[in-house]
C-alpha positions in Angstrom: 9.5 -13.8 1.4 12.9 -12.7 1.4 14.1 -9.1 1.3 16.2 -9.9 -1.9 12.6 -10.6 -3.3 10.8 -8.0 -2.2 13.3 -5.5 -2.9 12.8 -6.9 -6.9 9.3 -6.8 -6.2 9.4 -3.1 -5.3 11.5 -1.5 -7.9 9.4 -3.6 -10.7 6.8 -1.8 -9.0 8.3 1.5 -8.7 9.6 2.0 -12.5 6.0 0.2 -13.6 4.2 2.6 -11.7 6.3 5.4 -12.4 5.9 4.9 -16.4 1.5 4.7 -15.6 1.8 8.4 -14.0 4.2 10.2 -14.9 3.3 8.8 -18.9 -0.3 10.0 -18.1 1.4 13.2 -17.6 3.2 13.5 -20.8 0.5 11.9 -22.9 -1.4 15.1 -21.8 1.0 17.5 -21.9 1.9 16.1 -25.4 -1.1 15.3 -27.4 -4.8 16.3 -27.3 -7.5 13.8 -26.4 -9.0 12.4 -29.2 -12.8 11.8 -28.9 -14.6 9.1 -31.0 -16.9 11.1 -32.9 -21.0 10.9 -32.2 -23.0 7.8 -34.4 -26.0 7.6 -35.4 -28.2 5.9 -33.6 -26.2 6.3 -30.4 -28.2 7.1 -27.3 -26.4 10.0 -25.9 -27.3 9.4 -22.7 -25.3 5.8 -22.9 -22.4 7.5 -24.8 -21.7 9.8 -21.9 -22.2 6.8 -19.3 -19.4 5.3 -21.7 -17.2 8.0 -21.2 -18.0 8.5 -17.7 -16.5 5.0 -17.1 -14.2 5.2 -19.1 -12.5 8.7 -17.6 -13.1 6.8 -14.2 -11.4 4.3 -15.1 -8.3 5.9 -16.5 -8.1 8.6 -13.7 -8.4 5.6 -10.8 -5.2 3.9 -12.6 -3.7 6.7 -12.8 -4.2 8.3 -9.3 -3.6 5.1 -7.8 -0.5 4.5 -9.6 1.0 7.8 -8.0 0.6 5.5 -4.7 2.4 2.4 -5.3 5.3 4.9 -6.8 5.3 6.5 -3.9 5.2 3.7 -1.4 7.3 1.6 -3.6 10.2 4.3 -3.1 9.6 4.9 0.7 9.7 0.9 0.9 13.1 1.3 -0.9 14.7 3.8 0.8 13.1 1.9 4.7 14.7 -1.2 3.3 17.9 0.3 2.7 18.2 1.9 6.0 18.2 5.1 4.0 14.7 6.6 5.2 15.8 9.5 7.8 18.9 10.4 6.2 17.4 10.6 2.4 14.0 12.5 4.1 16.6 14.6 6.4 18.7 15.3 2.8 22.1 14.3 4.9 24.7 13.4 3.1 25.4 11.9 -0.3 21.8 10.8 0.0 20.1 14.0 0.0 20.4 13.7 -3.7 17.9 10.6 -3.9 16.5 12.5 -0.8 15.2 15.7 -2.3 13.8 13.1 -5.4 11.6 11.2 -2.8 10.2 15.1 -1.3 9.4 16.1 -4.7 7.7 12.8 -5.4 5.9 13.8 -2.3 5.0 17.0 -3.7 3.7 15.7 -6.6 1.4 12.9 -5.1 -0.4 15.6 -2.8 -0.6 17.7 -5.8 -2.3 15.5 -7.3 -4.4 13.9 -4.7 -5.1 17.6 -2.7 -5.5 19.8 -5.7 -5.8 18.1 -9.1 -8.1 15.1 -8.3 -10.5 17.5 -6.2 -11.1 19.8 -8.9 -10.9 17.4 -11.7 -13.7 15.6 -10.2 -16.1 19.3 -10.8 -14.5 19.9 -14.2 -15.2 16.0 -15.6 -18.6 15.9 -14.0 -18.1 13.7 -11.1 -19.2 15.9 -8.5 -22.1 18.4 -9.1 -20.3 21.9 -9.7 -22.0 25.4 -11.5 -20.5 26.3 -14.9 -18.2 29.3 -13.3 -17.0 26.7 -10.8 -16.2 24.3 -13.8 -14.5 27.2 -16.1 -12.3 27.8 -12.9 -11.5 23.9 -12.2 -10.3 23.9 -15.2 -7.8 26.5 -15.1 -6.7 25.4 -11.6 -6.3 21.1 -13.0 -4.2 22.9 -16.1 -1.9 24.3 -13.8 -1.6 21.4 -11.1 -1.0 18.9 -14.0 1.4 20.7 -16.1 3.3 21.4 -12.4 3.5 17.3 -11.8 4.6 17.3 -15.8 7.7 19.9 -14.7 8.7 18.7 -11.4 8.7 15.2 -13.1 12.0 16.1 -14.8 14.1 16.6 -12.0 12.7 13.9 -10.3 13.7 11.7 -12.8 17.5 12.6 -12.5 17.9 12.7 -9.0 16.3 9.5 -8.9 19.0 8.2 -11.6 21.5 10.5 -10.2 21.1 8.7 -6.5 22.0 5.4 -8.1 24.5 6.2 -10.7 25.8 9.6 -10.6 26.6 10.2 -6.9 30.1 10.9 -7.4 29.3 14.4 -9.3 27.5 15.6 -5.8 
């Protein structure tokens, strides 16, 4: 394959990716879940196997589209040439630079401090009810920090490719 192609390839990847996580994190932030309501007739048991896949589910796409973003934009910026310079924030690409380290923030954030805890409050891993009340608190915090640091990520990431000039 060409390096043409695969540089398509990567930034389809990277803004498809990027839409998956960083929308997770405003959908949150945004609106409250909203829960299908008990039926009757519903085993209970089954309903919360339901759910259990379901949250699975949606927290694997998620958490796993934090990876392609991330490798998507390191492929990028290796492809380029730009790797050391952007990573070392020399130049007029420290701008696109300081976009990949908080990217790099937010990936460990979320892999080192929200998914751990997450996995106690949603019932994944076996965890007391204190230890749940303070997951909860902790995955609150982590995920509204990914929701803030998104913002300026997003312009130096549009700044880096359009906006140069104003550095």
């Amino acid at each position: 394959m060409q390096l043409p192609v695969l540089d398509v390839l990567a930034r389809y990847a990277h803004l498809l990716f990027a839409l998956v996580w960083i929308g997770h994190n405003y959908a949150n932030f945004i609106q409250n879940p909203r829960f299908v309501p008990l039926q009757n007739g519903i085993d209970t048991a089954t309903l919360n196997h339901d759910l259990e896949v379901r949250m699975k589910r949606e927290h694997g796409i998620f958490r796993y589209a934090s990876l392609v973003v991330w490798a998507s934009g390191m492929f990028m910026l290796w492809q380029r040439g730009w790797l050391v310079d952007a990573l070392l924030l020399q130049g007029p690409l420290a701008v696109i630079g300081l976009g990949a380290w908080i990217g790099t923030a937010m990936l460990l954030n979320l892999w080192l401090v929200l998914w751990p805890h997450q996995k106690k409050l949603l019932g994944f891993v076996p965890a007391t009810l204190e230890e749940r009340v303070r997951c909860s608190r902790i995955t609150f915090l982590s995920s509204r920090s990914n929701t803030i640091l998104s913002f300026p990520l997003l312009f130096l990431m549009a700044a880096g490719g359009h906006g140069l000039h104003l550095f």
